[in-house]
C-alpha positions as CSV (number, residue, x, y, z in Angstrom):
1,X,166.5,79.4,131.5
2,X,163.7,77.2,132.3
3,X,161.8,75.4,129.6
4,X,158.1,76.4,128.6
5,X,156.3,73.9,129.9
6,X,158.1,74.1,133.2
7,X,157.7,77.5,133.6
8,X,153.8,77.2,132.8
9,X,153.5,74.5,135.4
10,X,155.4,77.2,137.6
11,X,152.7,79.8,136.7
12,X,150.0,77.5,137.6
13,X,151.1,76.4,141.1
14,X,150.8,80.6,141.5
15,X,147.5,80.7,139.7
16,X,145.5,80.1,143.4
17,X,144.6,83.0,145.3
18,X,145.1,80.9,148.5
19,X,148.8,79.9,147.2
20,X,149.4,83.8,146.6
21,X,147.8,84.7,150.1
22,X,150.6,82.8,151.8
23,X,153.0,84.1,149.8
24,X,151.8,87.4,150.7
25,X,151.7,86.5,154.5
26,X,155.4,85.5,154.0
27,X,157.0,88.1,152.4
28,X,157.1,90.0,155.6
29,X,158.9,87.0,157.3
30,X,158.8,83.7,158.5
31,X,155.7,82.8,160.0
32,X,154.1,79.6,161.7
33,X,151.2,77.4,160.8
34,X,149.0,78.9,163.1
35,X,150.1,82.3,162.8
36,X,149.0,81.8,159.0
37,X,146.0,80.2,160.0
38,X,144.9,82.2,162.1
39,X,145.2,85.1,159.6
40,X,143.9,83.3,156.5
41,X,141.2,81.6,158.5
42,X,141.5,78.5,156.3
43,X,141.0,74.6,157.9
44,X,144.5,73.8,158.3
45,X,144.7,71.1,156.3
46,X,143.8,72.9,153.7
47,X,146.8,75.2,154.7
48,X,149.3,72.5,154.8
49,X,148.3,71.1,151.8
50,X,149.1,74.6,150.3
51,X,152.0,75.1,152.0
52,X,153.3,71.3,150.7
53,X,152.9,72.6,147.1
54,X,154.7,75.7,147.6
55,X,157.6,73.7,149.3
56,X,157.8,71.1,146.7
57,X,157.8,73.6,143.8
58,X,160.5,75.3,146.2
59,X,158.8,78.6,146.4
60,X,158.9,78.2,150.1
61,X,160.6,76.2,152.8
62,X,160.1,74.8,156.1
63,X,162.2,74.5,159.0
64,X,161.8,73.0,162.1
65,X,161.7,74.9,165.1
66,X,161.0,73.0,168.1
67,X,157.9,71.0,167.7
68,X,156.7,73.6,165.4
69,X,157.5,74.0,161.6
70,X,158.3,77.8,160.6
71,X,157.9,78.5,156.5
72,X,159.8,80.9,155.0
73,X,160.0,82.2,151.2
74,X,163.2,80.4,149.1
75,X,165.9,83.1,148.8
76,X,166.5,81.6,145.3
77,X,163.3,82.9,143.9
78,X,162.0,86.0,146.4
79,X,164.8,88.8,146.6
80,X,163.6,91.4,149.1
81,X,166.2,93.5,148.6
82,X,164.7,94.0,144.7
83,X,161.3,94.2,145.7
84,X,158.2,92.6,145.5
85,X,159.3,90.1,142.7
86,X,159.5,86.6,141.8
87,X,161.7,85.1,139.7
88,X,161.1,82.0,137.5
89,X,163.6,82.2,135.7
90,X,161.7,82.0,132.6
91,X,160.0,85.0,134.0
92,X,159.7,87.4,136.5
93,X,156.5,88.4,138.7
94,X,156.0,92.3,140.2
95,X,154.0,92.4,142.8
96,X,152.9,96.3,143.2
């Protein structure tokens, strides 16, 4: 079990509607830079520096696939096969 204040720094980094947005995108599979940005419509550094907070927190991660990164959520905390939910570990989010 995670401590408090971990778990609130956690629930932060998911606060932004941006942060959620490419969660969304990705829980139908990996996905590209581009293809994100394309559907987002954000600049895409503003899209990489979302995507670097997400992978540091380990929410998602990146491999590389050619000259191109592809970003996937982190089986550890996104269990399709239970749904729409992230775990925490202190908590866990539903996602209707």
């Amino acid at each position: 079990m995670r401590s408090q204040s971990a778990c609130a720094h956690q629930l932060k980094i998911l606060s932004d509607s941006t942060r959620l947005a490419v969660l969304e995108l990705l829980w139908s599979g990996p996905k590209h830079v581009g293809e994100m940005n394309t559907i987002l419509g954000l600049e895409q550094s503003l899209l990489s520096h979302h995507l670097k907070v997400l992978r540091d927190e380990g929410f998602i991660r990146a491999t590389r696939d050619g000259k191109a990164v592809l970003y996937q959520l982190e089986t550890a905390i996104f269990d399709n096969n239970a749904g729409r939910i992230i775990d925490l570990g202190c908590c866990r989010l539903i996602f209707a």
